[in-house]
C-alpha positions in Angstrom: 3.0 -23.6 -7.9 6.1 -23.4 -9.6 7.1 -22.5 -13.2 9.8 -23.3 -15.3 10.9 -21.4 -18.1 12.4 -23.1 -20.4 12.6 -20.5 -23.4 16.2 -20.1 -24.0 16.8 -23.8 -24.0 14.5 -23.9 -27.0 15.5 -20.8 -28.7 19.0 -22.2 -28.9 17.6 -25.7 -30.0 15.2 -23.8 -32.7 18.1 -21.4 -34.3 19.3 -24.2 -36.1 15.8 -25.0 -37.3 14.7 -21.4 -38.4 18.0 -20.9 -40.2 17.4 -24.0 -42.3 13.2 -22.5 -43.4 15.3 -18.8 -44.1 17.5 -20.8 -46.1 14.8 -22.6 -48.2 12.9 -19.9 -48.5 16.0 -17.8 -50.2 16.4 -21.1 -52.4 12.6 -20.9 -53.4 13.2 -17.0 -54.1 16.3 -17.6 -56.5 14.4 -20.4 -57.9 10.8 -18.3 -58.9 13.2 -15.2 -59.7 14.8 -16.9 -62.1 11.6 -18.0 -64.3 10.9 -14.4 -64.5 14.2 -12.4 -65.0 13.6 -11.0 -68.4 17.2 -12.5 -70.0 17.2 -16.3 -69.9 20.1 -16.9 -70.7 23.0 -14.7 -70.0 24.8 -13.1 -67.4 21.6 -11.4 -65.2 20.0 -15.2 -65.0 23.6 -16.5 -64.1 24.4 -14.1 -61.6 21.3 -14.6 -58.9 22.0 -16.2 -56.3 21.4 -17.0 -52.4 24.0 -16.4 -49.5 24.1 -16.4 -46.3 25.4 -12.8 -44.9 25.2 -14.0 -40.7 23.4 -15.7 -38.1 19.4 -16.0 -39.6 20.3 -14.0 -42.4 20.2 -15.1 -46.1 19.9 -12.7 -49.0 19.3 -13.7 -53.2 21.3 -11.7 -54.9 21.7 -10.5 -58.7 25.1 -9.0 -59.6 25.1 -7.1 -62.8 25.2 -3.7 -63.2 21.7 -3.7 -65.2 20.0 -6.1 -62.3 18.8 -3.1 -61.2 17.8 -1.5 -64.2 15.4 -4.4 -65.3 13.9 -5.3 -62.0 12.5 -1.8 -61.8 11.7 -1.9 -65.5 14.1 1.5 -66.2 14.9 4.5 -64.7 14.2 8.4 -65.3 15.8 8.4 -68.7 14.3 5.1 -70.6 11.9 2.8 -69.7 11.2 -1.3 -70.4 8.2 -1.1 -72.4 7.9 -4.6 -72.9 9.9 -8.0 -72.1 10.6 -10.5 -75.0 8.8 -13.5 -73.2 5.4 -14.3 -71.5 6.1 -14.8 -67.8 9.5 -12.0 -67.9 8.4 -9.1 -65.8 10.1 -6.2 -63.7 10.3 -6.5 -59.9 11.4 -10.6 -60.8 13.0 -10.7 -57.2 10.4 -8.8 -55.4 7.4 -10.4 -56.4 8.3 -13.5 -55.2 10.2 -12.1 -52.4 6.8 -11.2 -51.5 5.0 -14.7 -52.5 7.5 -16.8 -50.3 7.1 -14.5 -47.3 3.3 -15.0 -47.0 4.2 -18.5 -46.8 7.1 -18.4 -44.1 5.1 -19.4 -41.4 4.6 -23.1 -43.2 8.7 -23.1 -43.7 8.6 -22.5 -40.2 6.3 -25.3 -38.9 7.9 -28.1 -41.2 11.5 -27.4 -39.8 10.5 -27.1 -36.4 8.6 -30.2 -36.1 11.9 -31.7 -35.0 12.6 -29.4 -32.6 13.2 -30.7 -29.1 14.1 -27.9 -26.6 
């Protein structure tokens, strides 16, 4: 009997495949973020975005000072009572951070159907 082992052949061949689901999955996560950041228009809602930061690494970003501030709905001195709009909540990256990451596996499967390794 005699086995071949043929894993890093198709580790190299799937990289590109998995870093095209991390990527779709960071533009899913911008994209459901966006529907719930509690300013629609303005600087916070123009300021999320997705990068990549190195190999299988992609990140959604928000760069204002107050990003912060609203996704945790305040800090030890105030507190967001309430947002001006149904569907505007704190925690608008994390909560679909969370959504889209029960799902990776599908984001997996559909970009490594072409996978030949």
């Amino acid at each position: 009997m005699r086995i071949i082992n043929n894993l890093i052949s198709f580790a190299k061949a799937n990289e590109p495949a998995m870093d095209r689901a991390l990527n779709r999955m960071a533009i899913d996560i911008e994209r459901l973020s966006k529907e719930q950041v509690p300013h629609d228009k303005g600087q916070l809602k123009a300021s999320g975005h997705h990068i990549k930061k190195g190999k299988l690494n992609w990140q959604v970003v928000y760069n204002k000072v107050y990003a912060l501030f609203q996704h945790e709905g305040g800090d030890a001195k105030r507190k967001v009572s309430h947002y001006s709009k149904s569907g505007k909540k704190k925690f608008y990256l994390k909560d679909p951070g969370m959504m889209i990451a029960k799902r990776a596996v599908n984001y997996f499967r559909q970009e490594a159907q072409g996978v030949k390794g």
